[in-house]
C-alpha positions in Angstrom: 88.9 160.2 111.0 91.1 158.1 108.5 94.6 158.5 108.4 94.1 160.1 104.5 92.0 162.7 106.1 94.0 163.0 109.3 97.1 166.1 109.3 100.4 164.7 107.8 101.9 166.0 111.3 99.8 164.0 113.1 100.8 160.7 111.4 104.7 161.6 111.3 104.3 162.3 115.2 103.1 158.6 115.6 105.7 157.4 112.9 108.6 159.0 115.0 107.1 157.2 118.2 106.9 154.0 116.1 110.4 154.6 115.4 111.7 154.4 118.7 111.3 150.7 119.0 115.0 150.1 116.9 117.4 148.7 118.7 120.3 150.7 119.8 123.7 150.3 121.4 123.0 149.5 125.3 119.5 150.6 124.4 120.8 153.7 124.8 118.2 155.3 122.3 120.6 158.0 121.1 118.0 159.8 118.6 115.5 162.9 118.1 113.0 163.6 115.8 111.5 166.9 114.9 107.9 166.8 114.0 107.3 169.6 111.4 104.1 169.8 108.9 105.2 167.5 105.7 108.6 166.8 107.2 110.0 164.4 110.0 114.1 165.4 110.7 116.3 162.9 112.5 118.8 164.3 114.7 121.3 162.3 116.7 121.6 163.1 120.4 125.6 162.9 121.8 124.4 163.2 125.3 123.5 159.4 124.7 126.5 158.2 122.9 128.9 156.1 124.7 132.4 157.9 125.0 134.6 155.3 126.0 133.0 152.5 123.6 131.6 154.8 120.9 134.3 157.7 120.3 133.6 158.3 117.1 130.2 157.6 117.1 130.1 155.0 115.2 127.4 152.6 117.0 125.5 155.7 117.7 125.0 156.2 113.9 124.0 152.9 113.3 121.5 153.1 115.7 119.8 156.5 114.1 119.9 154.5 111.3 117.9 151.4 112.5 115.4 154.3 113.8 115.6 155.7 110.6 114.2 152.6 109.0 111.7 151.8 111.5 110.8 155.2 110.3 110.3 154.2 107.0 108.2 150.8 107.4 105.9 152.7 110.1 105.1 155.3 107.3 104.7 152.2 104.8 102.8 150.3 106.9 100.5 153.7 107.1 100.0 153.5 103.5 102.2 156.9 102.8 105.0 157.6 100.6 107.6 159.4 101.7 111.4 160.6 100.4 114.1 160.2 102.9 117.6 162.7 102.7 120.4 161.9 104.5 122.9 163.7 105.9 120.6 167.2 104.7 122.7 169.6 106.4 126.6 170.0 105.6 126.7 172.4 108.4 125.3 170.2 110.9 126.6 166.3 111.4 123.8 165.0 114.0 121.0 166.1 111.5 121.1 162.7 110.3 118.0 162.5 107.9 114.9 164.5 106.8 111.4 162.3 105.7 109.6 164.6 103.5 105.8 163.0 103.2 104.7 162.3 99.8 101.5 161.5 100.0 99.3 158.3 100.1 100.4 155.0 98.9 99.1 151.3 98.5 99.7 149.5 101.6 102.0 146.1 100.9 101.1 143.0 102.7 105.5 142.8 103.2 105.7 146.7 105.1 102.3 145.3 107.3 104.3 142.6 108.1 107.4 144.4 108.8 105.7 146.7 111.3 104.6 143.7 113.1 107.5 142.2 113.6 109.0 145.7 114.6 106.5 145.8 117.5 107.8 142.3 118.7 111.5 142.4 117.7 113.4 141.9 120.6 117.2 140.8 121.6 117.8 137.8 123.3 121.6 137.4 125.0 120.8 133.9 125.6 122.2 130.5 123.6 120.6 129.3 120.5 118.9 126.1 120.0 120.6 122.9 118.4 118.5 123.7 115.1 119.9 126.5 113.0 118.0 128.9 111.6 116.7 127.6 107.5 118.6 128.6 104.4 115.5 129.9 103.2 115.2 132.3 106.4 119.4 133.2 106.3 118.7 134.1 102.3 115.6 136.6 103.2 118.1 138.0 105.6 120.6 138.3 103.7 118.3 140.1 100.6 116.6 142.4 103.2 120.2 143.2 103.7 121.3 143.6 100.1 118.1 146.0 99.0 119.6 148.5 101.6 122.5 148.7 99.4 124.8 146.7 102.0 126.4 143.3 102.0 126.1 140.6 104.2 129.0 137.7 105.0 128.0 134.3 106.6 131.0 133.6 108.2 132.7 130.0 108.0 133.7 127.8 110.9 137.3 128.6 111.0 136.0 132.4 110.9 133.4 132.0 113.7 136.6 130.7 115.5 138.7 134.1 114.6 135.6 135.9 115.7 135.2 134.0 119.3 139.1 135.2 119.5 138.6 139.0 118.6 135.4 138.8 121.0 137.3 137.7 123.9 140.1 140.2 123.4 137.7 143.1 123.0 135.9 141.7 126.5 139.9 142.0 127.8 140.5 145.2 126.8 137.4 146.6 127.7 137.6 144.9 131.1 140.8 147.0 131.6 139.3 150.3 130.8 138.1 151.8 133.9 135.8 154.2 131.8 134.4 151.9 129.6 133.5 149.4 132.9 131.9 153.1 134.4 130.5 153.7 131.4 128.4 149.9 131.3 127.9 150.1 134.7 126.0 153.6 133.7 123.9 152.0 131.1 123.8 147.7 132.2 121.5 146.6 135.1 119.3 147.4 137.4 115.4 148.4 136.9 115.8 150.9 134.4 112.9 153.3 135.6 114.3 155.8 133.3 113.7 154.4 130.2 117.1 153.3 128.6 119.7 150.8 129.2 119.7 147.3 129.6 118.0 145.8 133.0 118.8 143.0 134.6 115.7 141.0 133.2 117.8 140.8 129.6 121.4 140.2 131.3 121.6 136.4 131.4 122.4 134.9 135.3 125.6 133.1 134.0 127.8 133.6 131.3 126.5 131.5 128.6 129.1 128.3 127.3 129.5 129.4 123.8 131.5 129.5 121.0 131.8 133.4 120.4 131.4 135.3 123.8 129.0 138.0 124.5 129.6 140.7 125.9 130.5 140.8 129.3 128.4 143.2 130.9 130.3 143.1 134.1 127.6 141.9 136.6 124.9 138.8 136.4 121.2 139.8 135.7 118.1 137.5 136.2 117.9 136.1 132.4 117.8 131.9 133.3 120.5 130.7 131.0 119.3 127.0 130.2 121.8 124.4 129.0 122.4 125.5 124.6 125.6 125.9 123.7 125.4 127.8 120.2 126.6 124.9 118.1 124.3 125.6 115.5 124.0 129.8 115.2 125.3 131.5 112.2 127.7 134.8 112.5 126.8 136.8 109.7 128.7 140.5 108.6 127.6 143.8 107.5 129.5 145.3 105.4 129.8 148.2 102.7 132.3 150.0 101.0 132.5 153.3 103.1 133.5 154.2 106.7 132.2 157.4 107.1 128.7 158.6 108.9 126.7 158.0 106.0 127.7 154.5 105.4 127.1 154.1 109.5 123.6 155.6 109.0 123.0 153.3 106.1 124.3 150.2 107.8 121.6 150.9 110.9 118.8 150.8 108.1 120.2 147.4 106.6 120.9 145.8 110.0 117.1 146.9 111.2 116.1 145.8 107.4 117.9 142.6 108.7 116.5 142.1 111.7 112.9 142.7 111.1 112.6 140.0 108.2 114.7 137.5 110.5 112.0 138.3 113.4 109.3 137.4 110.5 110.9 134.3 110.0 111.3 133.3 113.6 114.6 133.8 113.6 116.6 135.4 116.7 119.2 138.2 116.3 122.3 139.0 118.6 124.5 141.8 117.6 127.9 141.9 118.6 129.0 145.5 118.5 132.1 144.9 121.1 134.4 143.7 117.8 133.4 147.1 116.1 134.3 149.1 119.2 138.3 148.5 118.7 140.4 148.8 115.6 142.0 146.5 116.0 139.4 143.6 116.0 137.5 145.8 113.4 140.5 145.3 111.1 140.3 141.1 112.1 137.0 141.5 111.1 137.9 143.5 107.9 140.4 140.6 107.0 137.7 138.0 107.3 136.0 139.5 104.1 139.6 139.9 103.1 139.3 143.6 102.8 136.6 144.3 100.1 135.0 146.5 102.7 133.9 147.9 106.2 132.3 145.7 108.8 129.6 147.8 110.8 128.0 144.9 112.9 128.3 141.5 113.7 125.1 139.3 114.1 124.2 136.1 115.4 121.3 134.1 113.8 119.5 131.4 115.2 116.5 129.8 116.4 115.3 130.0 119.8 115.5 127.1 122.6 111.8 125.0 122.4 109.3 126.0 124.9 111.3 129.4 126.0 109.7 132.3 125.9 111.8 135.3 125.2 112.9 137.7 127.4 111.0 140.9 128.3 111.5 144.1 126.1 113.8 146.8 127.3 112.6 149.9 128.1 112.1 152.9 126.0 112.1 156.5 126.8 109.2 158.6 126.8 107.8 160.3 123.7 108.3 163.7 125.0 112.1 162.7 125.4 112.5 161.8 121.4 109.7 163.0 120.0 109.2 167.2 119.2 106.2 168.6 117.5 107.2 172.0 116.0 104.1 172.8 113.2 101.9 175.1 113.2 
């Protein structure tokens, strides 16, 4: 049977699995969908935010929304059109998007693409290699950013420095906070049987030497380091003009917009979501694009070390966790 002859809630069931390959905070995976006939609603799902790095959450949002746009390319990739509401329901803040099918549509050689590079996307904690990632790749980011209706900063060198310094004082802080340091040890480590988190096979063995720190998970994993140093990434910010949940939601689709072209390109992406987490180095961040908006996420850019492979995929939950069928 072809997909045009298959039951719309049969292809929005695989788009919502599809969906769950976005990255999310601590791979924590924080979303639901709910599969009706023409329609595919995105709910987020508290019981998976993080309370002492998240409050608000902020991170949590952007996640949904990097689902939300793996969403999207899926059903492009499918050869369907579809409308996408956000925020549908005043009355309820986690029901964070509806996809309303609208019918078939020409398939484009970029959403086939896309969905590829969705299905291989990956982060690696490890350092960059000593040849930065082209101008022509950074640009393609940076307009795969923009058509999401979001900006993006490549930071200078004197503000990859004030970003090193906010990153180490959010490690300090959070190092200090006996329920943040639970609430990594909850999601970082380990085997990860259950589906979520971050297991020790994507934890680097040794802090890596580098200009801006990552975050410091608080234990070693079994990552192999090698001997970069980050000299030649690029720190780039998302930004926009709001700081409210729909402008969170909306930076999660321009980050994953982001991300996927930069995986196209062969170009690695690190997030750095620990200088979001505080106000304060939120508001460093803010002053770095001297205040013409809010920064939702930080990200490194690079290329990776010659003859390393990457690191293994994290773990996802099962379908039946994230994904419910409710048509007729």
């Amino acid at each position: 049977m072809s997909d045009a002859e298959r039951p719309t809630v049969a292809v929005l069931a695989e788009v919502a699995a599809a969906a769950g390959y976005a990255p999310s905070v601590h791979n924590t995976q924080p979303w639901r969908w709910r599969v009706a006939d023409t329609t595919l609603d995105l709910y987020a799902v508290r019981g998976r935010q993080l309370p002492g790095g998240d409050p608000e959450g902020r991170l949590l949002t952007v996640s949904c929304g990097a689902a939300l746009h793996h969403a999207r390319i899926a059903l492009a990739a499918g050869g369907w059109s579809a409308e996408v509401t956000r925020l549908p329901d005043p009355a309820d803040p986690d029901h964070l998007a509806r996809i309303s099918s609208a019918g078939r549509a020409s398939v484009t050689p970029e959403a086939t693409r896309l969905f590829q590079a969705a299905r291989v996307r990956h982060t690696d904690r490890r350092p960059v290699s000593d040849t930065p990632a082209s101008a022509e790749a950074i640009a393609a980011i940076d307009r795969a950013v923009r058509a999401e209706d979001l900006e993006m900063h490549l930071l200078t060198r004197d503000q990859i420095l004030e970003l090193a310094a906010a990153a180490s004082n959010a490690d300090k802080v959070e190092a200090q906070d006996e329920d943040q340091r639970r609430e990594l040890a909850y999601w970082i480590g380990g085997d990860r049987p259950e589906g979520s988190g971050i297991p020790d096979t994507a934890i680097p063995s040794r802090a890596p030497e580098t200009t801006v720190p990552g975050r410091d998970f608080v234990r070693a994993g079994t990552l192999t380091v090698g001997p970069g140093h980050d000299r030649a990434a690029a720190y780039a910010v998302v930004y926009g003009q709001g700081d409210e949940p729909a402008d969170w939601l909306r930076a999660g689709e321009a980050v994953s917009a982001g991300w996927l072209t930069a995986t196209e390109a062969g170009v690695t992406v690190l997030p750095f979501s620990s200088v979001i987490e505080l106000p304060a180095t939120r508001q460093t961040l803010r002053d770095v694009i001297s205040n013409v908006g809010y920064p939702y996420l930080v990200l490194r850019l690079g290329t990776a070390a010659p003859d390393t492979a990457g690191p293994p995929r994290t773990p996802r939950l099962p379908v039946s966790q994230t994904v419910e069928v409710v048509a007729d």
